[in-house]
N, C-alpha and C positions, 0 to 999 in steps of 0.2 A: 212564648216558649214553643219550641218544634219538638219532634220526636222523628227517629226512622224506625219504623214498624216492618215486621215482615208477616207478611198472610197470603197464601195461596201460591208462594212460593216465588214472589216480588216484593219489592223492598218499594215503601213508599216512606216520600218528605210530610210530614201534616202538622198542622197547627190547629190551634184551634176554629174552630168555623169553618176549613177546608172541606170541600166534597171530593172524594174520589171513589172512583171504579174499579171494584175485586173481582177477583173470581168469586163464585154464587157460597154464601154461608147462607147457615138455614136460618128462616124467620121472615116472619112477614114485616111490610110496613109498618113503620113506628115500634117495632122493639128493639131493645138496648141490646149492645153487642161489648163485650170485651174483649179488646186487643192485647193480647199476654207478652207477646214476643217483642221487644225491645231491642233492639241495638244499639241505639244513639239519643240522648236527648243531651237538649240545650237551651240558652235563652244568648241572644246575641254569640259572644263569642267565646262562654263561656259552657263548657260542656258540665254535665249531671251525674251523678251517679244513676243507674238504670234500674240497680235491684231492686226489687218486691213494685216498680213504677207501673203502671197501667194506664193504655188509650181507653176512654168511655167514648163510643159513636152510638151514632143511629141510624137503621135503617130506613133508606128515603122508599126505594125502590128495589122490585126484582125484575131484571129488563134482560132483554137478549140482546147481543152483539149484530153488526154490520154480519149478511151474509157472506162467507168464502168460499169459490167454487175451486173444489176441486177435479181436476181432468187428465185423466191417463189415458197415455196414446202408444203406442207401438207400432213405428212406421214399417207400413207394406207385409203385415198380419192381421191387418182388418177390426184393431183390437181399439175399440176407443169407449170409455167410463168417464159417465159424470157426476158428480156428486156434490152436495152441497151441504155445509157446516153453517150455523150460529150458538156462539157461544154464548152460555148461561153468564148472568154476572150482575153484583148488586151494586146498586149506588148509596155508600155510609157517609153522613154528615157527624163529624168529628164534634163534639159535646167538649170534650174538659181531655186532657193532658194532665196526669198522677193520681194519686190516690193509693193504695196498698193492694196488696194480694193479699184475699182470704184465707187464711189458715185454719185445715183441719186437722193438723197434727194434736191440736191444744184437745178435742176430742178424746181420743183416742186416750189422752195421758190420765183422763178424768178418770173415765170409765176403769184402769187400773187399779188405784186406791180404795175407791168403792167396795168391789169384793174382797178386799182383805180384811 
């Protein structure tokens, strides 16, 4: 079964056992991460319904990106900047594809009848 997930504002393909690289969510090594946001799932050529669906991964790693030098120049004003960027970003090994979304509405309904 595959899924398209969207986190950090890319859209990735994953399955199960896949490893890919996000932008940085919080958590260290080895804790469980829920992937809410859904677009797509399937199994062969057969698409899913999406709703209440959820990616379980884990995080492997929090690592930083290839360095990008940035450099501005301004010819024959003497004006030259350098600077250099590495992006934060984790590496999640993808656990399981489904399972439901937690409902806390069922809460809130309880606590109603109670005080009457």
């Amino acid at each position: 079964m595959f899924a398209i997930v969207r986190t950090g504002g890319k859209q990735y393909r994953v399955a199960a056992g896949d490893k890919i690289v996000v932008e940085k969510l919080a958590g260290n090594a080895g804790d469980s991460v829920t992937l809410d946001d859904i677009l797509l799932a399937g199994e062969g050529a057969d698409l899913k319904d999406v709703k209440g669906l959820t990616v379980s991964a884990e995080i492997v790693a929090q690592a930083k990106g290839e360095k990008v030098i940035v450099f501005k120049k301004r010819r024959r004003h003497n004006y030259r900047r350098r600077n250099g960027h590495r992006q934060q970003h984790t590496i999640l090994k993808i656990v399981a594809i489904g399972g439901e979304k937690k409902k806390t509405a069922a809460k809130k309904a309880d606590a109603a009848p109670a005080e009457a």
